[in-house]
C-alpha positions as CSV (number, residue, x, y, z in Angstrom):
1,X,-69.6,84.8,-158.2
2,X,-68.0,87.7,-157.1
3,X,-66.2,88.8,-153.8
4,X,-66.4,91.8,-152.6
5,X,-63.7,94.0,-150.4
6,X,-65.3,95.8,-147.8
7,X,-62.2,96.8,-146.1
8,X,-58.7,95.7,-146.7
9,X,-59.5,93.2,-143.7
10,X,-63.0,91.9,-144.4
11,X,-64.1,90.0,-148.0
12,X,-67.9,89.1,-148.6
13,X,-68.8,86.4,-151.4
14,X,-66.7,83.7,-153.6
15,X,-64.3,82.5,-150.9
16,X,-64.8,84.5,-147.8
17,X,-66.0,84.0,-144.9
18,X,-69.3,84.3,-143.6
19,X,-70.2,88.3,-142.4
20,X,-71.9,89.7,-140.4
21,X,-73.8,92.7,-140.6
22,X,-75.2,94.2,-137.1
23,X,-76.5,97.0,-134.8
24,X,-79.5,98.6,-133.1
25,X,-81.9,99.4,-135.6
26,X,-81.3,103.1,-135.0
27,X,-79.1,105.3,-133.0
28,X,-80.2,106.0,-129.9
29,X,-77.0,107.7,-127.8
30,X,-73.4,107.2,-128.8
31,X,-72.4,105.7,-124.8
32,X,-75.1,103.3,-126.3
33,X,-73.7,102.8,-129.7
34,X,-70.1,102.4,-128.6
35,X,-71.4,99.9,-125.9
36,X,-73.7,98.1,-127.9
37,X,-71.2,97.8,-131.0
38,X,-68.3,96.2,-128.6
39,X,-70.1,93.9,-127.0
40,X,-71.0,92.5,-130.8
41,X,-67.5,92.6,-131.5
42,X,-66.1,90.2,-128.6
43,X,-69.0,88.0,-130.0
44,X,-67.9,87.7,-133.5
45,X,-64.3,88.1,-131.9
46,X,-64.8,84.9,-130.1
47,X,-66.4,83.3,-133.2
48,X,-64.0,84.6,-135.8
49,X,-67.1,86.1,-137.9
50,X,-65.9,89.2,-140.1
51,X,-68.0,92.0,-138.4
52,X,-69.4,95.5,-140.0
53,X,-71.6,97.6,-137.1
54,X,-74.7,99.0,-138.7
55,X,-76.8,101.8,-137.1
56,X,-79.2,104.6,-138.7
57,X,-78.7,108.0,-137.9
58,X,-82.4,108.5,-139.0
59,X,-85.3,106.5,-140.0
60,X,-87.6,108.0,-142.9
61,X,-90.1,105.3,-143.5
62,X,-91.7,104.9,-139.6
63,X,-95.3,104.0,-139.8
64,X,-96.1,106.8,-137.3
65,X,-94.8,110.7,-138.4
66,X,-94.5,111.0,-134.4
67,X,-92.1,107.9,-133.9
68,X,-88.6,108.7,-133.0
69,X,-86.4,109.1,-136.0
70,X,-82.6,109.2,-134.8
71,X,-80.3,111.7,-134.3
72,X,-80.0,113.3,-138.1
73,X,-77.4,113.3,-140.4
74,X,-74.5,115.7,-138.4
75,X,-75.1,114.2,-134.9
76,X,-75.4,110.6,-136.1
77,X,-72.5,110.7,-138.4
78,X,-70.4,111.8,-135.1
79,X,-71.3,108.8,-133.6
80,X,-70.5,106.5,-136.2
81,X,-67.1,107.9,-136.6
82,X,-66.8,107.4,-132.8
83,X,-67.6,103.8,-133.4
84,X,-65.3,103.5,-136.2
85,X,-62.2,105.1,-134.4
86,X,-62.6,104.1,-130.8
87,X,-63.0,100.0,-131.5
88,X,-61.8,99.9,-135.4
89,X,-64.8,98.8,-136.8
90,X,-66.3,99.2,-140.7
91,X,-69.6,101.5,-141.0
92,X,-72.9,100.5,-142.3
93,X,-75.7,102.7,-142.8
94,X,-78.3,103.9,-144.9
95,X,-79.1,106.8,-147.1
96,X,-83.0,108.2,-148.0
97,X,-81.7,111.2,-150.2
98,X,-78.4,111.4,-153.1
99,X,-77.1,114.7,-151.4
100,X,-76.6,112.2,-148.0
101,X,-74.4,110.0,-150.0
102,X,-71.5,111.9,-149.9
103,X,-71.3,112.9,-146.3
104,X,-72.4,109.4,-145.4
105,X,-69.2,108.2,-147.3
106,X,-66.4,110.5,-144.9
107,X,-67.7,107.3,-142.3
108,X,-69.3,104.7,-143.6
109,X,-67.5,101.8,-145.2
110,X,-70.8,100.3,-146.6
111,X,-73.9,102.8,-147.9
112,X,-77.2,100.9,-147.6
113,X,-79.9,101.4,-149.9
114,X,-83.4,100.8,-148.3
115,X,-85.9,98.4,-149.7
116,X,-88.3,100.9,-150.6
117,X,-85.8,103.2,-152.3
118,X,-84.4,100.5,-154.0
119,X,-85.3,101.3,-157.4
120,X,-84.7,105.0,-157.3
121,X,-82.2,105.4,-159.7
122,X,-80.8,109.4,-158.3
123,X,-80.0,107.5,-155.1
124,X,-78.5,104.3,-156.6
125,X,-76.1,106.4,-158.9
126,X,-75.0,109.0,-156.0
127,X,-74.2,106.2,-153.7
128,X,-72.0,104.4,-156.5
129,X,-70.3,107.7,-157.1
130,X,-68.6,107.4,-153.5
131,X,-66.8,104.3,-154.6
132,X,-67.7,102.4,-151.2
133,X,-69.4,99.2,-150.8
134,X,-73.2,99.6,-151.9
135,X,-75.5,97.5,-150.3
136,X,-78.9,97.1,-151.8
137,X,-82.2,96.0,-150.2
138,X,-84.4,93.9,-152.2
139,X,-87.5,95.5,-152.1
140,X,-90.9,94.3,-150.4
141,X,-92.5,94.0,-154.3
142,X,-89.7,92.6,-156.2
143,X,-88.7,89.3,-157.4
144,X,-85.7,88.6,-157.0
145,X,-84.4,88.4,-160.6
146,X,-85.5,92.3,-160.6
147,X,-82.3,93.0,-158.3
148,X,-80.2,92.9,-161.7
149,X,-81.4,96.5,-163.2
150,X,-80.8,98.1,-159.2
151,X,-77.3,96.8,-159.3
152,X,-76.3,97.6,-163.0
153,X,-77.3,101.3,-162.1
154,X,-74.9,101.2,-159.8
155,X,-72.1,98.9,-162.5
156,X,-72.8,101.7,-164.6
157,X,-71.4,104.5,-162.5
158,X,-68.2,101.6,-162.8
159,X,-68.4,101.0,-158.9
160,X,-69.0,96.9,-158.8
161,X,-68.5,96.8,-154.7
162,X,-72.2,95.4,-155.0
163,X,-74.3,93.5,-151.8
164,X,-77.8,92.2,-152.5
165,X,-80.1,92.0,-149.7
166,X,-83.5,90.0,-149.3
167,X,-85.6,90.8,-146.2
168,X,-88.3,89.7,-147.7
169,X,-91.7,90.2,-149.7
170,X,-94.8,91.5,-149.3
171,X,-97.6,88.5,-148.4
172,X,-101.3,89.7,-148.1
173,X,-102.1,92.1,-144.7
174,X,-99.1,93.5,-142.4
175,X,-96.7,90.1,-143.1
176,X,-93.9,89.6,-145.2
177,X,-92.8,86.1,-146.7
178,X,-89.0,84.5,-147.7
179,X,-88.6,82.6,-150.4
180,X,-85.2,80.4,-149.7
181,X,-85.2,80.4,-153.9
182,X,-84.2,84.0,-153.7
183,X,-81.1,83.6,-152.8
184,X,-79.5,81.3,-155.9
185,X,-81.5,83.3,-158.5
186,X,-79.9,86.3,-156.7
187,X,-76.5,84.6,-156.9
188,X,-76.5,84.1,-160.5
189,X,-76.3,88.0,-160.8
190,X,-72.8,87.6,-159.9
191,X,-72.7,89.6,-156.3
192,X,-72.6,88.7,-153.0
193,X,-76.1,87.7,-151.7
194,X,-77.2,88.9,-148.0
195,X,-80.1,87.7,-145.6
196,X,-81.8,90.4,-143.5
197,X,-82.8,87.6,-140.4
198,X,-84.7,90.2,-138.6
199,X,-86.4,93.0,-141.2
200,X,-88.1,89.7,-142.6
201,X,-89.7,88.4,-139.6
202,X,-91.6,92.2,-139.7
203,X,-95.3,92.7,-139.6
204,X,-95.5,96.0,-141.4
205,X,-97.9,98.4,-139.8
206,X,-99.6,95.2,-138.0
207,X,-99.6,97.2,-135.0
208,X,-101.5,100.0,-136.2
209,X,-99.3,103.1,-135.8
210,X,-96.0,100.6,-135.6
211,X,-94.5,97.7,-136.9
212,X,-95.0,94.4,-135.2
213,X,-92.9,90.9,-135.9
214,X,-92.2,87.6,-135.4
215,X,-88.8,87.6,-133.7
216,X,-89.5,83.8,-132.7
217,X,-89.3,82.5,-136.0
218,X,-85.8,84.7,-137.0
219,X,-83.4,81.4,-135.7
220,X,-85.3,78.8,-138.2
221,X,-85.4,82.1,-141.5
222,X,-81.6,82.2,-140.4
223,X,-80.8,78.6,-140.1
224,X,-82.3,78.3,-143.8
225,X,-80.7,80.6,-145.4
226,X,-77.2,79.9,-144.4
227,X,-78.3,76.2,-145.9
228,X,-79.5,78.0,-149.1
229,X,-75.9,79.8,-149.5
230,X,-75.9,83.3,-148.3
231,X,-72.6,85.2,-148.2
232,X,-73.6,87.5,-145.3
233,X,-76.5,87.4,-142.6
234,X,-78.0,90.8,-141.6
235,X,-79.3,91.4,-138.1
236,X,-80.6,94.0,-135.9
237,X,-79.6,93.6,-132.5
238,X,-80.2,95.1,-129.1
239,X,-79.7,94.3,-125.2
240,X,-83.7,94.9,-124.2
241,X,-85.5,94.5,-127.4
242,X,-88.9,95.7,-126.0
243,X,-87.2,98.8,-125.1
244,X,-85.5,99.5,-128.7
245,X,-87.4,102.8,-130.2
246,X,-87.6,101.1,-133.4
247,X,-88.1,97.3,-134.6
248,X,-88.7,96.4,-130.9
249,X,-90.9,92.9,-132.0
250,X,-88.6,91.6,-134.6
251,X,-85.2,93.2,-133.4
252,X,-83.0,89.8,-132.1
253,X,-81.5,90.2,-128.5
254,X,-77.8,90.3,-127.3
255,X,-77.9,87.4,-125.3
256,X,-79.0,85.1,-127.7
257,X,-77.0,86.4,-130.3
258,X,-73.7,84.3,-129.9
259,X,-76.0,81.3,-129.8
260,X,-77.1,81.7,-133.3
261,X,-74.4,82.6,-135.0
262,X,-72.6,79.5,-133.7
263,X,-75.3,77.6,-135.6
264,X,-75.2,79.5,-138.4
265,X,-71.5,78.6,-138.9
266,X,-72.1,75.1,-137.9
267,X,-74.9,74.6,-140.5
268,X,-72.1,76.6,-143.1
269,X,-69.3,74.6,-142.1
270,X,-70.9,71.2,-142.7
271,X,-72.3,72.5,-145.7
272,X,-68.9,73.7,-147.2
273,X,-69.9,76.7,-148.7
């Protein structure tokens, strides 16, 4: 399988440590991103855990067209950057549109494909044209074999800094379902395979005009996965979930946060992967 530079600090697949993806689910103020995004980092700091901060700077697929979106494109790439310079930490985000990709790319380290968007092949190619990291969400109706046409569009553009993501798949009304087989069937497509802990415990639209979830059940999706072989777990994280404008039921709190991944690595460790 094959590993991936991020940065020239942080490797994710064949070899390399576990990573860790994580952020609020969107920007809400930069004090509150740079805040947010240290406190992470003394975690994984403490741990040793390879650490990429991801935020959006807007949301396009809210189930309400009058729930809060972020802070656009200009504003929200100025706080990332802030992010980036003031603690030295590698970008995630995510792109709904190809002319985003190329501004997105002056900060980001990683450009994340959403699952819904994960098929649209405009988007795929401009974000492999950036050369950075591509990150690709498995979408909610895919197997996960399907995965192998997104990333060649990207291999085709000759950028192979590929990350496949599972969060999950649609399962009858508002709830989504993870099949632990996902990620060796993703593995054999030779890229480093991620697990979204929190997008997957989602209720889509199960609370009407918003998105409910299952945040209890994200420690035992987690715990799985990392015993199924994952290169890189995936988490949205905040201080007061309830008070998160966005993923506030499934979103994983601060507190708890150091407590999981200690098991995560535990389960990893005695696992040797």
């Amino acid at each position: 399988m094959a590993k991936v530079a991020i940065t020239k600090d942080i490797c994710c697949g064949e070899g390399a440590p576990l990573c860790l993806i994580a952020g609020p689910c969107v920007i809400e103020s930069e004090e509150h991103l740079l805040w947010l995004a240290g406190e992470i980092k003394k975690i994984c700091a403490a741990l040793s855990l390879p650490y990429i901060f991801k935020a959006s700077f807007t949301k396009a697929n809210r189930s309400s067209g009058t729930a809060y979106r972020g802070p656009g494109l200009e504003a929200g790439l100025s706080m990332l950057a802030a992010v980036k310079e003031e603690l030295s930490l590698p970008i995630c985000t995510d792109i709904h549109e190809p002319w985003q990709a190329e501004e997105v790319a002056k900060v980001a380290d990683i450009i994340q494909i959403p699952a819904f968007l994960c098929r649209q092949t405009d988007l795929l190619e401009a974000a492999a044209r950036t050369g950075k990291t591509v990150n690709i969400k498995k979408g909610q109706f895919m197997a996960p074999e399907d995965m192998g046409p997104a990333a060649a569009k990207i291999a085709a553009q000759g950028n192979n800094k590929i990350l496949l993501t599972e969060r999950g798949v649609s399962f009858g009304y508002h709830n989504l379902v993870v099949d632990m087989r996902s990620f060796p069937i993703m593995k054999k497509l030779n890229y480093p395979v991620i697990y979204d802990g929190t997008h997957s415990l989602q209720l889509p639209g199960g609370l009407g005009g918003a998105t409910g979830g299952l945040r209890e059940y994200i420690p035992h999706l987690v715990r799985a996965a990392v015993a199924a072989g994952i290169d890189g777990l995936f988490l949205e994280v905040h201080e007061e979930p309830e008070r998160s404008p966005s993923d506030s039921s499934n979103i994983w709190p601060l507190d708890k946060l150091k407590a999981l991944l200690e098991e995560a690595l535990t389960i990893r460790k005695a696992l040797k992967f």
